[in-house]
C-alpha positions in Angstrom: 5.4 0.3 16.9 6.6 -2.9 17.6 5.1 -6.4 15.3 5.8 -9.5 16.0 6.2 -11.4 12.5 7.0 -15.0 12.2 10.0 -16.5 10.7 10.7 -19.8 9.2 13.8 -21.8 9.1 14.2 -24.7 6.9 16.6 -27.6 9.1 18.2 -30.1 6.3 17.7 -33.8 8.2 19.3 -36.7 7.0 17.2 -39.8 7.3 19.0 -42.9 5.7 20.6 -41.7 2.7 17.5 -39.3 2.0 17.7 -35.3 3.5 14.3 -33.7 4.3 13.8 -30.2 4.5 11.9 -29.6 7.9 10.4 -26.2 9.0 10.8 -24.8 12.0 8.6 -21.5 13.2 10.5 -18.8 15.5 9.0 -15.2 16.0 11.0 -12.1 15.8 10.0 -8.2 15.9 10.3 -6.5 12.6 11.3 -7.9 9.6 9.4 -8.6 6.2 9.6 -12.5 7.3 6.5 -12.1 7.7 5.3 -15.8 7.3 3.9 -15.7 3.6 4.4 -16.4 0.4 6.9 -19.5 1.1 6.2 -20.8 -2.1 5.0 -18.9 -4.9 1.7 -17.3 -4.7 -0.9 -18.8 -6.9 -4.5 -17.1 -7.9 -6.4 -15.2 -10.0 -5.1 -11.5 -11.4 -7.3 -9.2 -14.1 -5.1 -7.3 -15.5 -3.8 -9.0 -18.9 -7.4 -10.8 -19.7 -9.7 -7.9 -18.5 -7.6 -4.6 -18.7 -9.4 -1.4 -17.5 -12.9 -2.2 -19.4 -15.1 0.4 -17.2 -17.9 0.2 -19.9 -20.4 -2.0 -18.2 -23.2 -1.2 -20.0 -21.3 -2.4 -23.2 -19.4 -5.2 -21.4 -21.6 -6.5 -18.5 -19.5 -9.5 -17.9 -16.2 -8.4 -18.3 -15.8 -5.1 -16.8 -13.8 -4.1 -13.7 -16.7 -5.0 -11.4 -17.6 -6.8 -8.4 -19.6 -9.4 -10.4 -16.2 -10.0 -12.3 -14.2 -11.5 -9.4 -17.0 -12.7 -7.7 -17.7 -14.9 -11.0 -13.8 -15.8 -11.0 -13.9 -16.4 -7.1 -17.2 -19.1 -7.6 -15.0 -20.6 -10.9 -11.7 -20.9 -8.8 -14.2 -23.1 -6.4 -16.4 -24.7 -8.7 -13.8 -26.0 -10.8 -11.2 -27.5 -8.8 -8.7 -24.5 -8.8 -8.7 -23.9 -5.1 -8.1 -27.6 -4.4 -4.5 -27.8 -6.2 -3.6 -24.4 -4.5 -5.0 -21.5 -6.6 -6.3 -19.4 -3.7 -6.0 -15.5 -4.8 -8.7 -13.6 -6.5 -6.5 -10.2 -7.5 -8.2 -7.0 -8.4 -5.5 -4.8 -10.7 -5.9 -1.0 -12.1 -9.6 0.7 -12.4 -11.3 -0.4 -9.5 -10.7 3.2 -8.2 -13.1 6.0 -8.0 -11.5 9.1 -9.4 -11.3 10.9 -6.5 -10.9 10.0 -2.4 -14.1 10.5 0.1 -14.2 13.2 2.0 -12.1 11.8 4.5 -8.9 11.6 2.4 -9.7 7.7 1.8 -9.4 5.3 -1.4 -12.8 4.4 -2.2 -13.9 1.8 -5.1 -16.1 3.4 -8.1 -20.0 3.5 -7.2 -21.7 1.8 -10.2 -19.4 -1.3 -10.5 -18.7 -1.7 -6.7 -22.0 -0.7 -5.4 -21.3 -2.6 -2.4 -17.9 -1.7 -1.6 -14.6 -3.4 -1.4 -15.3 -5.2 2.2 -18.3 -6.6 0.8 -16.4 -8.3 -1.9 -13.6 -9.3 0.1 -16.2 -10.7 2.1 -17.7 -12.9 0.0 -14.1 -14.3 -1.7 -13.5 -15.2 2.1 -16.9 -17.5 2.4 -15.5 -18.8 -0.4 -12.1 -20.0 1.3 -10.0 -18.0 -0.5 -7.9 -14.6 -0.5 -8.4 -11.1 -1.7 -5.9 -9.4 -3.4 -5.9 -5.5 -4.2 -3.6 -2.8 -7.1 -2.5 0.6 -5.9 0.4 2.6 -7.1 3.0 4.2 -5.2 2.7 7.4 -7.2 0.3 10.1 -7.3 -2.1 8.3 -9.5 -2.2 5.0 -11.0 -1.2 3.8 -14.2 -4.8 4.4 -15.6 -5.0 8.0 -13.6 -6.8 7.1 -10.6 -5.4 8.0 -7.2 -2.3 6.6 -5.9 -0.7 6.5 -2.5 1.8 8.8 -2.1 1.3 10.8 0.8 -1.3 8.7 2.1 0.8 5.4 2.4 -0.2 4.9 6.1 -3.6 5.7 5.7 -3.6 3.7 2.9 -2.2 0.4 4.5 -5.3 1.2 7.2 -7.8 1.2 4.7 -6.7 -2.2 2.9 -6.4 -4.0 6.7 -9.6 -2.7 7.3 -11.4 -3.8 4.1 -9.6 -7.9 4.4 -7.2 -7.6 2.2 -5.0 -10.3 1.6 -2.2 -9.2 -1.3 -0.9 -5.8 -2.5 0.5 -5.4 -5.8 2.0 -1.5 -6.2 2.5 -0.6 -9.1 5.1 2.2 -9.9 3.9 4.8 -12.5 3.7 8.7 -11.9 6.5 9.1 -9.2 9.8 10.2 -9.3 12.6 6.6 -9.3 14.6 7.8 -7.0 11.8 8.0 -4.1 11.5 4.2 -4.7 13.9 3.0 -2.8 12.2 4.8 0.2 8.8 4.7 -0.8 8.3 1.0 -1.3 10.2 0.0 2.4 8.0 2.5 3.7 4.8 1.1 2.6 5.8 -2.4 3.8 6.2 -1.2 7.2 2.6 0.3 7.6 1.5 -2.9 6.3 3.1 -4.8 9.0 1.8 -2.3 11.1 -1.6 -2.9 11.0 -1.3 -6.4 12.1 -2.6 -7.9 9.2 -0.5 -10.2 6.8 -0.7 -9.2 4.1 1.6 -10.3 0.8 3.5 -7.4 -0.4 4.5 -7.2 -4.3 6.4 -4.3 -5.5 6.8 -3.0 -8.8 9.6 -1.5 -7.9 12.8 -3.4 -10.0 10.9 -3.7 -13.0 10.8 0.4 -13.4 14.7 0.6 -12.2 14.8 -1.9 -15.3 13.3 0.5 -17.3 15.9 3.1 -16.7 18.8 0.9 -17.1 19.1 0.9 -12.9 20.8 -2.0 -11.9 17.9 -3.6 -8.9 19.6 -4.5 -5.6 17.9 -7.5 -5.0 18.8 -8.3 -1.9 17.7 -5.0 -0.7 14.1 -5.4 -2.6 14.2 -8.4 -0.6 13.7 -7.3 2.7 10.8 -5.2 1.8 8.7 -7.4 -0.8 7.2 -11.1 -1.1 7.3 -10.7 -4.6 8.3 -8.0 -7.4 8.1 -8.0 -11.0 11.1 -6.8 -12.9 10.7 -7.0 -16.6 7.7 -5.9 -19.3 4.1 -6.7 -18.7 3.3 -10.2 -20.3 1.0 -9.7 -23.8 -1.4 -12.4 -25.3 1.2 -13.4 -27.6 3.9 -15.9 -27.8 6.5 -13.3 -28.7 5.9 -11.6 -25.2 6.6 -14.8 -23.6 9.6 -16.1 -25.1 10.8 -12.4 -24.7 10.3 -12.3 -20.5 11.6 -16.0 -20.6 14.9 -14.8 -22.6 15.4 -12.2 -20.1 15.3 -14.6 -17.0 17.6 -16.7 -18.8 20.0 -14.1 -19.9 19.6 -12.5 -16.3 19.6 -15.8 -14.3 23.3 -15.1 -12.8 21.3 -12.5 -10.6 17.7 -13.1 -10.6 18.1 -17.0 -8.9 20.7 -16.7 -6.1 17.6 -13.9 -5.0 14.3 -16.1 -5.3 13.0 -18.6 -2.4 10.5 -19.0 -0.1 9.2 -15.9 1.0 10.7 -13.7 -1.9 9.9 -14.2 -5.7 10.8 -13.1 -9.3 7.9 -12.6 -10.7 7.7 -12.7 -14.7 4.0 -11.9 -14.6 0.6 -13.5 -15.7 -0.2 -16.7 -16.9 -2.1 -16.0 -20.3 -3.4 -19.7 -20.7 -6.5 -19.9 -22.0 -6.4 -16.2 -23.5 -6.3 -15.7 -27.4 -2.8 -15.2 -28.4 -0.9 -18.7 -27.4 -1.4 -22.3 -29.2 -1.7 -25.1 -27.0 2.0 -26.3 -27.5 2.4 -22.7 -26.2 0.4 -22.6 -23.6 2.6 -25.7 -22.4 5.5 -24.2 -22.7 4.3 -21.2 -20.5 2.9 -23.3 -17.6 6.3 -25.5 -18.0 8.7 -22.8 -17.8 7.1 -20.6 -15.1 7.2 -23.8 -12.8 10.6 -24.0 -13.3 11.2 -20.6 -12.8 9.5 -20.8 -9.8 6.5 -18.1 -11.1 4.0 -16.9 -9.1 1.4 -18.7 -11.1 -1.5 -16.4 -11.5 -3.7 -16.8 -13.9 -5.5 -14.0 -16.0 -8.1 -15.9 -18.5 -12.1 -15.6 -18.3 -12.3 -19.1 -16.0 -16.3 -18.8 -17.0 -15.1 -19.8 -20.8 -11.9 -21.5 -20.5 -11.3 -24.7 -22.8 -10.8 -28.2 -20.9 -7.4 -28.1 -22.8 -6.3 -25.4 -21.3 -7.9 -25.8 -17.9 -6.1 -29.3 -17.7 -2.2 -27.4 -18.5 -3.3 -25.0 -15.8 -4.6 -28.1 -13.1 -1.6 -30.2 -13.6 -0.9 -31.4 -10.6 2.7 -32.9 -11.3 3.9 -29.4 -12.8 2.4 -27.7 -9.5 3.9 -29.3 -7.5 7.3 -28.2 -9.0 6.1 -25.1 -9.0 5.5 -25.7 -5.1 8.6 -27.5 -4.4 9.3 -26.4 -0.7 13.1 -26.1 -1.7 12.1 -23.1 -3.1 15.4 -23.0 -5.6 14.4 -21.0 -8.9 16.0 -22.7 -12.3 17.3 -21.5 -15.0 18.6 -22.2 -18.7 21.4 -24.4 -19.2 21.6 -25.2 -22.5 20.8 -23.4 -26.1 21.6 -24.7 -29.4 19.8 -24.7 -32.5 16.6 -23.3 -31.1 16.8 -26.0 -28.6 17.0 -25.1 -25.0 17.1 -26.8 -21.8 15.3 -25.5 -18.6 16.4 -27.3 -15.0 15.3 -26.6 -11.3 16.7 -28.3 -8.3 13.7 -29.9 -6.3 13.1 -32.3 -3.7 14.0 -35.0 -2.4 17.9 -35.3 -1.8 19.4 -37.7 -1.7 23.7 -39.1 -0.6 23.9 -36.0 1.2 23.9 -33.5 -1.6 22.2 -34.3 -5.2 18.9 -32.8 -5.7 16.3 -34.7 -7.7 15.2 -32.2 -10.4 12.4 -31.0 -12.5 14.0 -30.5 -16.4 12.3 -29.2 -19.2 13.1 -29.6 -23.0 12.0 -26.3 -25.1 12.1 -26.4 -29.1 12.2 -22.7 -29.9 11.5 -23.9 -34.0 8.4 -21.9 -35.2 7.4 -25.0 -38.3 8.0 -28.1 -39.4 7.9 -31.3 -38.0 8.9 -32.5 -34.2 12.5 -32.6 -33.0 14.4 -35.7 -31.7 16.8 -34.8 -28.8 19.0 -37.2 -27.3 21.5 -36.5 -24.1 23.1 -37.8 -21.1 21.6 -36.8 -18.3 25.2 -36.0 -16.8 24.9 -33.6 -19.6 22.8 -31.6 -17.9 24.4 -31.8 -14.4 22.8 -35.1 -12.8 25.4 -36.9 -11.6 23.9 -38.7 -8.8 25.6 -42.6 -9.2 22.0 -44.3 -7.8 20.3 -42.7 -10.9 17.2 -41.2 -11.4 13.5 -42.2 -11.8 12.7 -40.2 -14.7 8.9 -39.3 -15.8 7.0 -36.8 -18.2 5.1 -34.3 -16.3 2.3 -33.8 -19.3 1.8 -37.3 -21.2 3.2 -39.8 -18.0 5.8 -41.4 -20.1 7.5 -43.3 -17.4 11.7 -43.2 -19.0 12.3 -45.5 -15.9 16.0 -45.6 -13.5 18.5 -43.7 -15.4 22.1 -43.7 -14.8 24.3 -40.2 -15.0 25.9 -41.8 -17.8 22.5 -42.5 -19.8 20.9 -41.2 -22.3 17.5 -39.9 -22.4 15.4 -39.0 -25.5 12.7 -36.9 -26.5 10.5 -36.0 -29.3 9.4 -32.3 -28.9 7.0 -30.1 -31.4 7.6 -27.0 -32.9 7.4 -24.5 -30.0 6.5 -26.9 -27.4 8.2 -28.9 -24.8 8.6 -31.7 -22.7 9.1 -31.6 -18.7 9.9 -34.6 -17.1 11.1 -34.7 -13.1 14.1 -36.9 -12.5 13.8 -38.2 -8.7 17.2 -38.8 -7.2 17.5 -42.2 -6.1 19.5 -43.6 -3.3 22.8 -45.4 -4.2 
């Protein structure tokens, strides 16, 4: 069976001394260019916050329940998420029933889906936005529910049927070496059904896991997004460790990311228990640059404003959103300092990206650290300079010239993030 998918090609156009990225939609048959994800997904996902609390008697409000992403679906609205781009409301592990119906189909538990999984698709719809859906490509799920193997077709059916939006499979209970059949294999029933439908695969993180080396380009033609490294904690030490392994890794995890396929280093935990606010800066900094599916997994019904405003940035967003699509990396560490840079738009003389650059102090006490460089330093070496501006506080640093320096006073584990616009000569 034949589907038509569309494809999108990015046309560099030079107008003046300024190049503009224009995009250009072409259909083909087959293919995962299927149209989605061109920048990273952003949303709503349960699984760090939430976990697999099935106790609702015990925890009304925070079990894996319909009322639970309803509530986060009516918060995403409510409270400005959807406007600056946070449309996904993911369901992860334990939304299962323990066994299939009678037909051989996935069905949601009875007591805290009464209504079924259409229904709440349904109603995250009305509300504008997208559902997204966990399975596992083994026999059962991480949590021992039922997975899809041997029912991958049937499977991709179901979720079409029901509206959803997003599939994350996981990769638990199946032997590693069916991966790199499996996963393919359940992409194409999902393009089958006619439905798009973003696809993220487990699949590199658990050939990670086995010290497998992940063909990414490979991966790529199957998945929108794939996770490839530990499931984030509420802690800081969780962070720093994912963000050490993209930086140590970023020789083969960058040249792989852009629009329409993403490293993804998992959840956002702003707003959780385990990060300070400097922290919680430092995540939301960082994931832009890294070009992060930015999905949140906090209770939105309780969420401090301080952590609700890191979250609703709108300049860091929009680096996050950069339709360049370019995933940065580390490029400097010294002394517990480290500096983070991503190539955004515009360009400008023909070839120098403006760029979104963020200053980490990895220093666990004391006081704040002064750092001082030229921003030729760091690889900006455009001779028209740069318009250079913090992307938390609004300090406006003004033009600088490659051969300028630029200083910063940064907290124990925090950072600053500033976006250096290219100008023309």
């Amino acid at each position: 069976m034949q589907t038509v998918r569309r494809m999108v090609l990015k046309i560099k156009v030079v107008a003046g001394c300024v190049s503009l990225l224009v995009t250009i939609n072409m259909f083909v048959v087959n293919g995962l260019d299927n149209g989605l994800a061109l920048t990273p997904p952003m949303g709503f996902l349960s699984w760090e916050r939430f976990r697999c609390q099935i106790d609702c008697k015990l925890y009304p409000d925070t079990c894996i329940s319909e009322k639970l992403y309803m509530d986060m679906a009516d918060r995403l609205v409510q409270d400005g998420y959807k406007d600056l781009g946070y449309e996904y409301v993911n369901v992860d592990d334990c939304w299962l029933a323990n066994e299939r119906d009678a037909s051989g189909r996935l069905q949601p538990d009875p007591n805290r889906f009464p209504h079924g999984i259409k229904y709440l698709a349904d109603y995250i719809h009305s509300k504008g936005l997208k559902f997204g859906i966990y399975e596992d490509y083994g026999t059962e799920t991480c949590a021992g529910y039922p997975g899809v193997l041997g029912h991958l077709e049937v499977d991709a059916l179901t979720f079409a049927s029901w509206g959803v939006d997003y599939l994350k499979l996981d990769g638990c209970n199946v032997d590693i070496n069916q991966m790199s059949k499996g996963y393919p294999e359940m992409g194409h029933y999902l393009n089958a059904t006619g439905r798009p439908i973003v696809y993220s695969c487990s699949w590199p993180a658990y050939l990670v896991f086995n010290n497998i080396a992940p063909n990414y380009s490979e991966i790529a033609k199957s998945c929108n997004l794939w996770r490839n490294y530990d499931d984030i904690d509420d802690m800081w030490d969780s962070v720093t460790d994912i963000m050490d392994y993209y930086a140590n890794n970023s020789d083969v995890l960058v040249p792989n990311a852009g629009p329409g396929h993403w490293n993804d280093p998992d959840m956002l935990i702003i707003g959780d228990f385990g990060l300070s606010l400097d922290q919680s800066k430092v995540q939301m900094a960082i994931w832009c640059i890294m070009a992060s599916p930015l999905l949140i997994s906090a209770d939105l019904r309780s969420i401090s404003d301080e952590h609700k405003s890191i979250l609703q940035n709108k300049e860091l967003i929009a680096v996050n959103q950069d339709a360049a699509g370019i995933q940065g990396k580390r490029i400097y560490k010294e002394n517990n300092i480290e500096v983070w840079s991503r190539p955004i738009l515009p360009i400008v003389n023909e070839d120098h990206y403006s760029y979104a650059v963020a200053i980490l102090n990895r220093v666990q006490g004391g006081s704040e650290s002064i750092v001082s460089f030229k921003l030729s330093d760091i690889g900006l070496a455009n001779k028209g300079g740069y318009k250079v501006v913090d992307l938390y506080d609004g300090t406006n640093y003004g033009l600088l010239k490659p051969t300028e320096n630029i200083t910063v006073s940064v907290n124990p584990v925090g950072v600053v993030i500033v976006r250096a616009i290219a100008i023309c000569n």
